[in-house]
N, C-alpha and C positions, 0 to 999 in steps of 0.2 A: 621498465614496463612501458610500452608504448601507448598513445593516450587514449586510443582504440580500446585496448584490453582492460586499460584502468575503467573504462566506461561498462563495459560488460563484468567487471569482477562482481561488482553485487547478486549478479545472476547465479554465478558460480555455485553457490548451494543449494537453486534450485533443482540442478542434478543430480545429488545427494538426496534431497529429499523424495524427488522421481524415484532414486530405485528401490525405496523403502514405502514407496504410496501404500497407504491404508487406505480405503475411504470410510469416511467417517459419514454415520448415518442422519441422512438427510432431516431437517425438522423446521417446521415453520416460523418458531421463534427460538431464539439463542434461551436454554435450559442451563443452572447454574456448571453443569460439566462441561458442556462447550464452552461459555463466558471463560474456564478454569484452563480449559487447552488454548484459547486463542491469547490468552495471557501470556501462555507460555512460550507460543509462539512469536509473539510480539518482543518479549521479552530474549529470545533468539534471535533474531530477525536485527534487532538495535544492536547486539553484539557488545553490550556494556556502554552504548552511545546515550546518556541519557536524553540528551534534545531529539534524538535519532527516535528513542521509545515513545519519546512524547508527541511526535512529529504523527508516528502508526497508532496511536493512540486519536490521536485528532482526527485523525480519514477514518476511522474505524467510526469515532462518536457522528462526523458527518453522514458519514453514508448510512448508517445503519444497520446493515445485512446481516445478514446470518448465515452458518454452516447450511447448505443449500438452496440457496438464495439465489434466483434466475428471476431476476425481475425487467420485463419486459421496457424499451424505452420506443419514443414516438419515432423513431429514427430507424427505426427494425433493430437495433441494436440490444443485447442484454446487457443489466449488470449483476456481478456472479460474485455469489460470497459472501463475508462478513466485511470486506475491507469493499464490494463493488464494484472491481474491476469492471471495465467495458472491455465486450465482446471484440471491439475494435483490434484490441492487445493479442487477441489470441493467434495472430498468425505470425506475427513478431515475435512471442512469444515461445510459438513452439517450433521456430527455426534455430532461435537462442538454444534453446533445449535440446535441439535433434529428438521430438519429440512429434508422434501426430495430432495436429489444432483439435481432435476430438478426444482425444486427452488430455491433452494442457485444460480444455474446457471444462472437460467432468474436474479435472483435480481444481480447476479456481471454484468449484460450485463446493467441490464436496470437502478440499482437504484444507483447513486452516492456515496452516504452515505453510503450503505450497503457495494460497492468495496472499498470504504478509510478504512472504519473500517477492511473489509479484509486483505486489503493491508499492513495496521496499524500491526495487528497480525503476518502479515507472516515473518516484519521486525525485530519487537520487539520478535519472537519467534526465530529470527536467532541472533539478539542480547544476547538475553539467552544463547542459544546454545553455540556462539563463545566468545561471552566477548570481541568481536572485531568488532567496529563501520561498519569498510571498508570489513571484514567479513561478514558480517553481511545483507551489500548492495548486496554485488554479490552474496550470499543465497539468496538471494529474486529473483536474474533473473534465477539460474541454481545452480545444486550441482555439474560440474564440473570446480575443480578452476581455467583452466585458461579460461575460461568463465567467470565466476567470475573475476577475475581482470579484464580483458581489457571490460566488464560493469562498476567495479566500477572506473576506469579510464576517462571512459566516463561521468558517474554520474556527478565527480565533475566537470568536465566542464560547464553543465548544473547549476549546484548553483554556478558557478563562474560567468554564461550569465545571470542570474535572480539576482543575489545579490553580484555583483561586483568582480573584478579580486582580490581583497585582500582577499576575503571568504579562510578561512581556517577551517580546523574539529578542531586543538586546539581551535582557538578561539573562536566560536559558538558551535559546539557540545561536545567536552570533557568535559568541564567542567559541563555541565549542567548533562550529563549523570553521573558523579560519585559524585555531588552533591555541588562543592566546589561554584556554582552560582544557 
């Protein structure tokens, strides 16, 4: 596989999930049967990677969002979802897909599964890029870096509030990333 398509393979499901779009009904805060499906889409999305679950677990408790979530930013840009996507993604996105950017858009707004698998891509595509985990985190909120840090700074608080003050990236996610577990 050439390292072109290994970069795009995370994508892959999002075309799967395209041709099966539900949308799911919009609501202003995450009700416990959404919190119940984006679970389970997170929990798809990691594909048995447990640093990988904890990783869309951590963007999820950052950003905030919820199933129909279009929140305006200073920049004219939205973020869309429960995982936040920016609006920015949407035309990259719906090229990846062979899909049109006012689709790709309703589905980051509306469909859970479809924003995790985005989300999924946008981290593991900065992972590629940087070869660096913490890199890699604050590419997914902004491409400038100290933006980037004082997000990924924040991040790890959030896996620290959800999966205890000993949480550390050696012990959960390095190793799993370069393969040694």
């Amino acid at each position: 596989m050439t390292a072109n398509r290994m970069r795009f393979a995370p994508l892959a499901l999002l075309g799967i999930i395209t041709s099966s779009f539900q949308p799911a009904s919009a609501a202003v805060r995450s009700p416990p049967e959404h919190e119940a499906r984006l679970a389970a889409c997170i929990r798809d999305a990691a594909g048995g990677r447990a640093w990988l679950e904890k990783t869309l677990w951590g963007l999820r408790d950052q950003e905030g969002g919820w199933i129909g979530a279009e929140v305006p930013n200073d920049n004219g840009s939205h973020d869309l979802g429960p995982l936040q996507v920016n609006s920015s993604w949407v035309p990259k996105l719906a090229t990846l897909v062979a899909k049109r950017p006012a689709d790709v858009r309703a589905w980051l707004i509306d469909d859970p599964c479809f924003n995790v698998q985005a989300a999924r891509w946008i981290f593991l595509s900065g992972l590629h890029s940087t070869g660096d985990y913490w890199k890699a985190i604050g590419v997914y909120h902004s491409p400038t870096a100290s933006r980037q840090q004082r997000y990924a700074n924040s991040f790890i608080g959030h896996l620290r509030r959800r999966y205890g003050p000993l949480w550390t990236t050696q012990r959960v996610i390095e190793p799993h990333i370069d393969g040694r577990r």
